[in-house]
Structure formats: C-alpha cells, structure tokens
RODO-2510 file (C-alpha; in nm, 4 decimals, decimal comma):
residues 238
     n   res          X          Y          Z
     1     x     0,4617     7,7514     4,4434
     2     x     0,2502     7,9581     4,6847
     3     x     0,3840     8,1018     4,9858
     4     x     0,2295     7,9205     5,3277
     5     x     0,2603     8,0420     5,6550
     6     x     0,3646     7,8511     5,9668
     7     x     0,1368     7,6280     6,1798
     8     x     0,1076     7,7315     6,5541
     9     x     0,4553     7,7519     6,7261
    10     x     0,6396     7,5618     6,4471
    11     x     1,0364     7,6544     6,4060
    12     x     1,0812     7,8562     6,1326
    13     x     1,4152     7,7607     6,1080
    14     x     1,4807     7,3691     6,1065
    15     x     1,7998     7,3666     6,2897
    16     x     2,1091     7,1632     6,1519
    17     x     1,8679     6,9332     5,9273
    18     x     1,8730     7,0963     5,5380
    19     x     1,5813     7,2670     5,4620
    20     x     1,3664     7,0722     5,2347
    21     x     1,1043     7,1129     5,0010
    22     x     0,8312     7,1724     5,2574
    23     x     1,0054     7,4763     5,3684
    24     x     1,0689     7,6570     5,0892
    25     x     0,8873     7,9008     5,2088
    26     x     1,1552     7,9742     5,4741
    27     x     1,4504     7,9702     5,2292
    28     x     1,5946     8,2757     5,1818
    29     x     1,8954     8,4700     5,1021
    30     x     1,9991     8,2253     4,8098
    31     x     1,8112     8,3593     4,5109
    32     x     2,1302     8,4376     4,3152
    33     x     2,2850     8,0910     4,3208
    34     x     1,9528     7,9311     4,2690
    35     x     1,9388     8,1411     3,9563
    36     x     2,2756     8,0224     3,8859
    37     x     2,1571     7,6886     3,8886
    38     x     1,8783     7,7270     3,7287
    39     x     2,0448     7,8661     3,4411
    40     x     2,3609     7,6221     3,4258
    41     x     2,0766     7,2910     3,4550
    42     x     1,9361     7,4506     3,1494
    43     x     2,2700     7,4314     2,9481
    44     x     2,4326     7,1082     3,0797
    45     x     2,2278     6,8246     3,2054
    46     x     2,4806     6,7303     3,4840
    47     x     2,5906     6,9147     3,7674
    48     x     2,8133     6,8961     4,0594
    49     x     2,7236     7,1256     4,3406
    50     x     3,0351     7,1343     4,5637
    51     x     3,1005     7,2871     4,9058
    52     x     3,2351     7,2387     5,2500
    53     x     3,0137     7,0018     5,5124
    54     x     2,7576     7,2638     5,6153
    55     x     2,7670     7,4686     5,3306
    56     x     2,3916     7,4493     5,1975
    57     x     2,4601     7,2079     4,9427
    58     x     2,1415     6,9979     4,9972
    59     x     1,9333     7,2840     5,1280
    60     x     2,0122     7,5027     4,7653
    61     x     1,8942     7,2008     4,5565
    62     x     1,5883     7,0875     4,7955
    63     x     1,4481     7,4518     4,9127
    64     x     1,6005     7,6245     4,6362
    65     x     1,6442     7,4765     4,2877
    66     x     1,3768     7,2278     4,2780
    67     x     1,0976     7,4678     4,3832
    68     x     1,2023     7,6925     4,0959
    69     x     1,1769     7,4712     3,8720
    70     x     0,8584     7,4119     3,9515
    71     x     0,7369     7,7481     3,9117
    72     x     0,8389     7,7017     3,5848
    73     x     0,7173     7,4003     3,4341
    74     x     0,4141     7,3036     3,7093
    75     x     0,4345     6,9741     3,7072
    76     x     0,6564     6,8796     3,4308
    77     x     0,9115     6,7955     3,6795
    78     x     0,9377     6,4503     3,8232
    79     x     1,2538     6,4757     4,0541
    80     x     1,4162     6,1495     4,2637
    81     x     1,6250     6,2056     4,5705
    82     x     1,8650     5,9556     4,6919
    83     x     2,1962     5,9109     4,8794
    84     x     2,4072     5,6294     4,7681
    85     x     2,4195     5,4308     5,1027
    86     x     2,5217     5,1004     5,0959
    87     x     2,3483     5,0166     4,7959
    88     x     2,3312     5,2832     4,5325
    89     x     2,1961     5,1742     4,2396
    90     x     1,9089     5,0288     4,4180
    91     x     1,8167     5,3599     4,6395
    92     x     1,8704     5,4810     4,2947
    93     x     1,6010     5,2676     4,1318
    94     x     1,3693     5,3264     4,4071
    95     x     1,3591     5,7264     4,4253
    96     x     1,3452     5,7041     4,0510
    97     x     1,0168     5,4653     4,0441
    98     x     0,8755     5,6431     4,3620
    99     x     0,9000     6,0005     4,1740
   100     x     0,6934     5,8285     3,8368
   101     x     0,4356     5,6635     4,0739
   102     x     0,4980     5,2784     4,0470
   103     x     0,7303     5,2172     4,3047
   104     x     0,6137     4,8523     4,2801
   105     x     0,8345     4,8077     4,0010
   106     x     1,1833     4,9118     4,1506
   107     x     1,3046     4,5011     4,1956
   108     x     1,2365     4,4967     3,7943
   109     x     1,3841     4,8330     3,6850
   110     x     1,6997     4,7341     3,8861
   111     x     1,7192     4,3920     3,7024
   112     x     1,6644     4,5761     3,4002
   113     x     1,9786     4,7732     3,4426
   114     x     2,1989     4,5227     3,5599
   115     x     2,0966     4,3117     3,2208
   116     x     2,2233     4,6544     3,0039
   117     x     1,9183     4,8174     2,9699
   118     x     2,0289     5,2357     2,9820
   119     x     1,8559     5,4412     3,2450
   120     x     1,7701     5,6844     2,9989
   121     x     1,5645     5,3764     2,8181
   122     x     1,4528     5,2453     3,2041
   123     x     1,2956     5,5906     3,3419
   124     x     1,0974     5,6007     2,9659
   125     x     0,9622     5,2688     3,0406
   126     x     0,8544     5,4670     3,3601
   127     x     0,6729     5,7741     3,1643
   128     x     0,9594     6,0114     3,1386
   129     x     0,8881     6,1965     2,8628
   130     x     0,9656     6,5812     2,7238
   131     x     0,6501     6,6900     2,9026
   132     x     0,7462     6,4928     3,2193
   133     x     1,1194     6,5430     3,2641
   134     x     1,3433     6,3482     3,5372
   135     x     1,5484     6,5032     3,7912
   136     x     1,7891     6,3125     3,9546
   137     x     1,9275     6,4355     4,2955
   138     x     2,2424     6,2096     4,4159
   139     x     2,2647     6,3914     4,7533
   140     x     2,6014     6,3882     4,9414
   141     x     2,7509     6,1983     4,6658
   142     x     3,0571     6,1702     4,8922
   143     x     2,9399     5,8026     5,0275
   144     x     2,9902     5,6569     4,7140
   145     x     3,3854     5,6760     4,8452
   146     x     3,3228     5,6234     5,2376
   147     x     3,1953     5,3111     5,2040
   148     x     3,3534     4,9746     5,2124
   149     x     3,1462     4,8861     4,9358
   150     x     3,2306     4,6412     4,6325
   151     x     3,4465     4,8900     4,3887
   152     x     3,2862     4,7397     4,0357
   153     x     2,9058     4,8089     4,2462
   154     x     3,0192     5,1859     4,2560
   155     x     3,1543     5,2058     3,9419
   156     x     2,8290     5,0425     3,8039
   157     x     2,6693     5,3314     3,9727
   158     x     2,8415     5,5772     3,8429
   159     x     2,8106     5,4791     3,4847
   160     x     2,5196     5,4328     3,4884
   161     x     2,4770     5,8220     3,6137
   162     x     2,7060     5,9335     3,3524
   163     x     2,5917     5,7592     3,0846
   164     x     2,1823     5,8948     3,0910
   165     x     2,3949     6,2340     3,1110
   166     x     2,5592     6,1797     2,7496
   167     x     2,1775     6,0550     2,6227
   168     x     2,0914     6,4539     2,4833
   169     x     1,7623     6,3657     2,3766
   170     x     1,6606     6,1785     2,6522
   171     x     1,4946     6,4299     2,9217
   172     x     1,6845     6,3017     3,2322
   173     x     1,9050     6,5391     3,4261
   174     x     2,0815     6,5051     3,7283
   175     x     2,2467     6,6900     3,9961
   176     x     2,4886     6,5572     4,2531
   177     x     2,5971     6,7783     4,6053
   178     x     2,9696     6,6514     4,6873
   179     x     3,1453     6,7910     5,0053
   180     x     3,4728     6,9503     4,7878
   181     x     3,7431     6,7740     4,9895
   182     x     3,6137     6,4569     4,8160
   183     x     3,6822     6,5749     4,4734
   184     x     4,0143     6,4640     4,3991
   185     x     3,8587     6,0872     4,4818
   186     x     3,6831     6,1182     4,1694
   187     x     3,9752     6,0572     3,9221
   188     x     3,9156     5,6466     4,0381
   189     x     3,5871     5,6786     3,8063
   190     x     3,6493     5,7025     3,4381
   191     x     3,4647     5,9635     3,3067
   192     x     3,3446     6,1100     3,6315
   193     x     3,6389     6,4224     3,6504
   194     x     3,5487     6,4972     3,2924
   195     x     3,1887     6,5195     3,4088
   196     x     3,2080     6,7602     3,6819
   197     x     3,5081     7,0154     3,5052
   198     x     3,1921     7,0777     3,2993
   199     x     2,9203     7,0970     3,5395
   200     x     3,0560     7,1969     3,8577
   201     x     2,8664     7,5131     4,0988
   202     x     3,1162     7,5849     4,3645
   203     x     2,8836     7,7456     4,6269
   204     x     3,0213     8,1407     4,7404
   205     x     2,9935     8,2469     5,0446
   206     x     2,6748     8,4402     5,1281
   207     x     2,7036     8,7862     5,0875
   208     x     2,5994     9,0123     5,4416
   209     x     2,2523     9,1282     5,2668
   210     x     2,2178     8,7942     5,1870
   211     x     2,2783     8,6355     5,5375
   212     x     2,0304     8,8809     5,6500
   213     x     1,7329     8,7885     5,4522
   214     x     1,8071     8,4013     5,5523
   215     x     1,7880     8,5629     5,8820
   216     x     1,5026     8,7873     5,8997
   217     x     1,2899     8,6752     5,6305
   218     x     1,1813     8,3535     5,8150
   219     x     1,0845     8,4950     6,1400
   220     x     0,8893     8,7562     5,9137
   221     x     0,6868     8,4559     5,7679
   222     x     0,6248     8,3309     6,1347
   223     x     0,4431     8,6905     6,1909
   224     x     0,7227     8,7527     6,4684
   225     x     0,9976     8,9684     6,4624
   226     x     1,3618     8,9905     6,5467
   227     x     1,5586     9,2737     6,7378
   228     x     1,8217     9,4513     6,5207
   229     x     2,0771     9,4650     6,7544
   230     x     2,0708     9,0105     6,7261
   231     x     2,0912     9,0627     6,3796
   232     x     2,3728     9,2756     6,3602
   233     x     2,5866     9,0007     6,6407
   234     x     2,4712     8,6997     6,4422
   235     x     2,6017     8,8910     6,0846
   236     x     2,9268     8,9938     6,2731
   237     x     2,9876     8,6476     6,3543
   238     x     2,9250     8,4732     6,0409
***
C-alpha cells in the first residue's frame, strides 16, 4: 500500500480509538510482531492474539497485519471485521457478505448456517476462492463471555469459527484479539482451548527503539517535528 500524507491539521495520532486501516500509514514501531504474524497466519489458519486492555491488539491486526498482507497478495485478500455483540453469528454473516460485495444476502447466508450448511461451504457460495482468500477478524473476542447471551447461541458461534478452521483446503482464515484475563473462560467451549494452545501471539512489550518510532515516525509523516527532550520523558514513562 502506498504511503499518504495527512490532510490539513489532521491528528496524526488517533487518540485512544485503535488505529485502523486508514492509518496505516501512521503505524509504526510494530514491524517485528506484524512479521510474526504474518508468518504464524501462514502456518496455522487460526490465531489468537492476546494482550492486556490497551495493549494494541486491534490496532496490530487493523494497521498492521492486514495491510501486509495486502502488499502481498493485492487484492487477493477479502478480510471481515466483526465483534460478537449481542448477536454474533449474525455480525458475523454480515462482515463476511459485506467483505465479498453482496451484503444483500446476509438474512440467507445466516439461514444457511443455522440449517448445517459449513461456513467454509457458505463464504464459497460468496466467491471465496484460492485467488480470493477470507480473513476473518473476531475483534475483542472477549464479549462472547460478557454477555448475558443464550449459552447454545455462543457456542453455535464458536463452532462454527472453529470448524472453517479444521476445513485445510478451504481458503478461510481467521484471527481473533482476546484481552488475556479472559482466557481461562475459554475451557466452557469444546474445542476452543485446543484452538488457541496452537495459535496463540501473546503481544511483548514494545521495545524503547520501538516506542520511539510509534512516536516520532507519525509526526514525521505530518511534516512536523517533535523536540527530543518530549521524547526522551514520554520513553521514560512508558
């Protein structure tokens, strides 16, 4: 993706929101773990990106992962973003149909599922393809356990995750972020522990060179600049 610059007095850094796709531009200091990532998606179709509230989780796989990606297969990549909510499986259905263009035909996809049909078989039906790969992003995966939802709902949900993850051939792969205090909840889902043991990316703590590109580097791409002697407080009280 190319690099853009920033319109007139836009924030170059978006505050407590997670950076998102848009501002790739103005992630920085992360290029190790998204390597990491990048590497690990390309071994094991599922992974579990886990971290304390605040941590990055959502910005690493937004600004981070997915743009690389796309540097490296154009547009081969069709990637769905959801958060479980109140209803998973259909803000599930719906990032899935938005990301392959018919978006109309979320009610019937959903139906689909409920009646049996695999979502590996589903997102097909959609276009998915080895030339068009899915990427499924179940961001802060968390709510699934937070909400007084209907337990055999979530469980649907998550079975229906884990089950395109088994599908090898099919080219669906899926990330979740998960705040790590939640993870023992996940031994209530069969299957789910096993799941994450194999795919999970703990995120480290950023390294000092490291918190100084995320600093610097974004006022650099807002053609300002930064005194040293802020940088040095803001490393010193990381």
């Amino acid at each position: 993706m190319p690099q853009v610059g920033l319109g007139q007095g836009e924030n170059p850094f978006p505050g407590l929101r997670p950076f998102g796709l848009e501002q790739h531009h103005l992630f920085f200091g992360r290029d190790q773990q998204v390597r990491a990532l990048h590497q690990r998606l390309d071994r094991n179709r599922f992974l579990a990106v886990l971290g304390p509230s605040g941590s990055g989780k959502s910005s690493l796989i937004r600004a981070g992962l997915v743009p690389a990606l796309h540097n490296d297969a154009g547009d081969g990549w069709r990637v769905a973003a959801c958060r479980p909510g109140d209803a998973p499986l259909d803000n599930l259905v719906e990032s899935c149909c938005s990301a392959c263009g018919a978006p109309e035909r979320a009610a019937e996809m959903a139906a689909s599922l409920r009646a049996g049909t695999g979502l590996a078989e589903a997102a097909q039906s959609l276009g998915v393809s080895s030339a068009n790969r899915l990427l499924l992003i179940v961001d802060q995966f968390e709510e699934v356990f937070r909400f007084g939802r209907d337990a055999a709902d979530a469980s649907f949900f998550v079975d229906t995750l884990l089950d395109a993850s088994r599908q090898q051939q099919a080219p669906i792969y899926m990330v979740l972020t998960m705040r790590a205090d939640f993870l023992g909840a996940c031994t209530v889902f069969e299957g789910l522990p096993e799941a994450i043991n194999n795919g999970q990316y703990l995120i480290p703590r950023m390294a000092r060179d490291e918190m100084r590109a995320a600093i610097e580097e974004p006022v650099r791409v807002a053609g300002a600049s930064i005194d040293g002697v802020l940088v040095e407080r803001l490393l010193a009280v990381r």
